[in-house]
C-alpha positions in Angstrom: -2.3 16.0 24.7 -0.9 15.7 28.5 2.3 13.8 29.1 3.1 13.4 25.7 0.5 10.9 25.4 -3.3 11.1 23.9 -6.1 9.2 23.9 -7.5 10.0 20.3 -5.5 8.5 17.4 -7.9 8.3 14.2 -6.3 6.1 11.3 -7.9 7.2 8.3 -8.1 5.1 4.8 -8.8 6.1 1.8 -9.3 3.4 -0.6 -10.5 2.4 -3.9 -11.0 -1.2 -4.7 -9.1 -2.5 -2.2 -11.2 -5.4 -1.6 -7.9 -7.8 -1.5 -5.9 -5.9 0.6 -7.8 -3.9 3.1 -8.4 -6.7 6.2 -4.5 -7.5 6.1 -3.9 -3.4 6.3 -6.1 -3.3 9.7 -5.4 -6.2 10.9 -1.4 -5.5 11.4 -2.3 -1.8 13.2 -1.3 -2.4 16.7 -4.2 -3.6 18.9 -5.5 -0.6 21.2 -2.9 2.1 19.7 -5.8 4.0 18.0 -9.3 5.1 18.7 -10.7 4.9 15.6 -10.3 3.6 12.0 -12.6 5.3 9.5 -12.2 4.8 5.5 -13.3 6.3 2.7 -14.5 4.5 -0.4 -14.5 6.4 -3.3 -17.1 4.3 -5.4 -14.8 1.4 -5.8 -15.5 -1.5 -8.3 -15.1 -4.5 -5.8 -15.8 -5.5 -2.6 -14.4 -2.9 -0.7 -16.7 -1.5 1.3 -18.2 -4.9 2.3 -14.8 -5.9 3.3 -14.3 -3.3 5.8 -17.9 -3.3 7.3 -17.3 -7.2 7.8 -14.5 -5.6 9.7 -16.1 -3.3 11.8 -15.0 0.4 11.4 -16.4 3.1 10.0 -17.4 3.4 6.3 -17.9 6.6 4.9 -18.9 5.9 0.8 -18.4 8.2 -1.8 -21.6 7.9 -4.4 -18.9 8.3 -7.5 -15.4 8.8 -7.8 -14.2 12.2 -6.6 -10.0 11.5 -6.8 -7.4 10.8 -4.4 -7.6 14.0 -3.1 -10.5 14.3 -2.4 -10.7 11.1 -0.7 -8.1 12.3 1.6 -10.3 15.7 1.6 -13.4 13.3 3.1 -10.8 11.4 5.5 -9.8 14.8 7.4 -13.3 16.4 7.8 -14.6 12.9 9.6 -11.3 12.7 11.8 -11.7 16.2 12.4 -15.2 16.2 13.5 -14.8 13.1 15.8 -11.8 15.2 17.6 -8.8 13.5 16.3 -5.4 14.9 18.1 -3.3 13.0 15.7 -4.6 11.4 12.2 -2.5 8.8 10.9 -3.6 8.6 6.9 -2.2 4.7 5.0 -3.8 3.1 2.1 -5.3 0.4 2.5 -3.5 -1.6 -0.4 -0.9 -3.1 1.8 1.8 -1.3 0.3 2.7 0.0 3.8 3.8 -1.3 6.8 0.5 -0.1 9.0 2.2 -1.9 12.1 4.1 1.3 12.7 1.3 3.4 13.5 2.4 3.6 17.3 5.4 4.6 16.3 4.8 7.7 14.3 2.0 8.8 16.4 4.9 8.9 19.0 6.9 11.5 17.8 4.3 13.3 17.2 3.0 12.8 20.9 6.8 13.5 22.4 6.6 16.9 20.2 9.0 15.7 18.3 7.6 16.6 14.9 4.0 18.0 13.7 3.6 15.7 10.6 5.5 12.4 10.0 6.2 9.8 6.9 6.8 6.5 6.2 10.3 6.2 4.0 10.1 3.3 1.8 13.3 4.4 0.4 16.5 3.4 2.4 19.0 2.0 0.0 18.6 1.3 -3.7 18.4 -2.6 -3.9 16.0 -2.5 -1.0 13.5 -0.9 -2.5 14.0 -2.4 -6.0 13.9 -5.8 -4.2 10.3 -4.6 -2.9 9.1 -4.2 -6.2 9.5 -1.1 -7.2 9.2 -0.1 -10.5 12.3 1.4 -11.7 11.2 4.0 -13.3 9.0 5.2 -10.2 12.3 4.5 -8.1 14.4 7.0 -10.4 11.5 9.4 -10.9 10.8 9.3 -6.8 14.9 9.7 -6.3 15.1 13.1 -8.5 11.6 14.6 -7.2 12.5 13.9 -3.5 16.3 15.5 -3.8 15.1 18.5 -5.9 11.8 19.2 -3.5 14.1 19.1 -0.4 16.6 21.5 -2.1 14.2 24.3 -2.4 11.9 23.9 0.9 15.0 23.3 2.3 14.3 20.1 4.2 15.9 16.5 4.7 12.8 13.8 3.9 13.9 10.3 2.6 11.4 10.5 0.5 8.2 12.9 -0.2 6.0 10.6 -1.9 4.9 8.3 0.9 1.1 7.1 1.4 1.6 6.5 4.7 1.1 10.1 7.2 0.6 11.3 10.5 -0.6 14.9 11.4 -1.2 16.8 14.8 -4.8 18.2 14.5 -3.4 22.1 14.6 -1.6 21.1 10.8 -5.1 20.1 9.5 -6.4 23.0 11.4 -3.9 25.4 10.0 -3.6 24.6 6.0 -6.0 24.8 3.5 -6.4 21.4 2.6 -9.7 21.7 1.1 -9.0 24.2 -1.4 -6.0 21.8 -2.8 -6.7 19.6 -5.6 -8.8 16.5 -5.6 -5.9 14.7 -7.9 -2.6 12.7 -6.4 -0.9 16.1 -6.7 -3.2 16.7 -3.1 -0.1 14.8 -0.9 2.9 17.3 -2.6 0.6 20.2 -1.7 0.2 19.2 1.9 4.3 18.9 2.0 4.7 22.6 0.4 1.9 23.8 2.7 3.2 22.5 6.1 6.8 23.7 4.9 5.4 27.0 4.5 3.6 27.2 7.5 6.6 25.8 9.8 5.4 22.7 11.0 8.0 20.3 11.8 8.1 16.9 9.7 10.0 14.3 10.0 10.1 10.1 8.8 11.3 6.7 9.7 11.7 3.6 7.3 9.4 1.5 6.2 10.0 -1.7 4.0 9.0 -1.0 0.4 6.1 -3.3 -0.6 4.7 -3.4 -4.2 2.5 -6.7 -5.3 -0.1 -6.5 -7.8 -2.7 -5.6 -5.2 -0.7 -2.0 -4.6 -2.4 1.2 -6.0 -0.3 2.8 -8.2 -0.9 5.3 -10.8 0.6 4.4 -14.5 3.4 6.2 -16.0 1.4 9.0 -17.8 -0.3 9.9 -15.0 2.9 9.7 -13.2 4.3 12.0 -15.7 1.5 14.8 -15.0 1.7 13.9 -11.1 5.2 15.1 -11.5 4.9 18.2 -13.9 1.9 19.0 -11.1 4.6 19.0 -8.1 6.9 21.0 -9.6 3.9 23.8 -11.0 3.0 23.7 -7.3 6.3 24.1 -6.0 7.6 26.9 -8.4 3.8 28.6 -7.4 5.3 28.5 -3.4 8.8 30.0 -4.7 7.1 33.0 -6.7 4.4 33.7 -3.5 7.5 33.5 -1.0 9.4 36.6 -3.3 6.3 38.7 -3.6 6.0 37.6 -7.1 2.7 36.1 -7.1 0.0 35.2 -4.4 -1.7 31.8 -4.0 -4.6 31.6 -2.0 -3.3 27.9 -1.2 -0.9 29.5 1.1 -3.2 31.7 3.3 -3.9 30.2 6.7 -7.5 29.1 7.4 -9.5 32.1 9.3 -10.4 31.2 13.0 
């Protein structure tokens, strides 16, 4: 990365059925701002993966469902392997505003930050008006304050599906040992806090339709119970309580 500029941006998406919403996610990434876009279908229902091939990027299919995770898992190693400098990760189910992929490749180009997010979360009636769900708004709200209080950072919001990473965070945390559930992204967060990489976000319009991936509220519930598990885990390996492989740097 010379100049604070590179060449090789890879936008990685991991989908499942996102037959409806997939060509209006690519289309609105900035023409020529990335090298590569590469998604990963995890035996979706619909069209997807025709979809994205009539679109002409890479297709990497899953032969059954593996999990969000693990999606993401499939999404790094590709990236990775094709010598991605910075990986931008968005779903695919339009839910985030992929126009802004210039702009957080940026600060991660100026070395401004190592990993960056999309904050759909600026003020209250904004993202309410986006169509929210309430109860994900309030549940997002009380996760978000409380995970910043003990990693001790300043995120607008720590539940975004829309990422960027310089290749030495995916080089440094043991992604692939971290589960193949939705609980995968709060991992990452701990990880790269524990690590010291620098994150930062910017807003992004909140955007819910019935096209948008979202999990229901039981599995909300255990998404949350499986933050906090993770985050206490961190808290009792940082006092010499208890060590977690999850927090061991990959060997060279």
């Amino acid at each position: 990365m010379a100049n604070g500029k590179t060449d090789n941006i890879i936008v990685v998406l991991p989908a499942f059925n996102a037959e409806k919403t997939v060509e209006k996610t690519v289309r609105d990434i900035p023409a020529g701002s990335v090298k590569e876009l590469i998604l990963v279908d995890d035996a979706s229902t619909d069209q997807t993966v025709l979809m994205a091939r009539k679109l002409g990027i890479t297709v990497i299919v899953h032969d059954q469902n593996k999990g969000y995770g693990a999606n993401q898992k499939t999404c790094y190693r590709e990236a990775l392997k094709r010598g991605a400098d910075i990986i931008i990760m968005i779903h695919p189910d339009y839910q985030y505003d992929s126009r802004l992929a210039s702009v957080v490749s940026q600060f991660i180009e100026l070395d401004i930050c190592d990993v960056m997010f999309g904050n759909r979360i600026r003020t209250r009636q904004e993202a309410l008006k986006g169509g929210m769900p309430l109860y994900k708004y309030l549940s997002n709200r009380v996760l978000t304050i409380f995970e910043n209080l003990i990693l001790g950072l300043n995120l607008g919001e720590t539940h975004s599906g829309f990422r960027a990473y310089k290749r030495c965070v995916l080089e440094t945390v043991p992604w692939e040992k971290n589960s193949d559930d939705f609980v995968f992204d709060q991992q990452m967060i701990i990880q790269c806090r524990h690590f010291g990489f620098r994150m930062g976000d910017i807003p992004i319009p909140t955007r819910y339709s019935k096209e948008s991936s979202s999990i229901n509220f039981r599995r909300s519930v255990v998404y949350g119970i499986s933050m906090l598990w993770f985050l206490f885990r961190w808290v009792l390996h940082c006092t010499g309580v208890f060590s977690c492989r999850l927090f061991a740097a990959k060997s060279s």
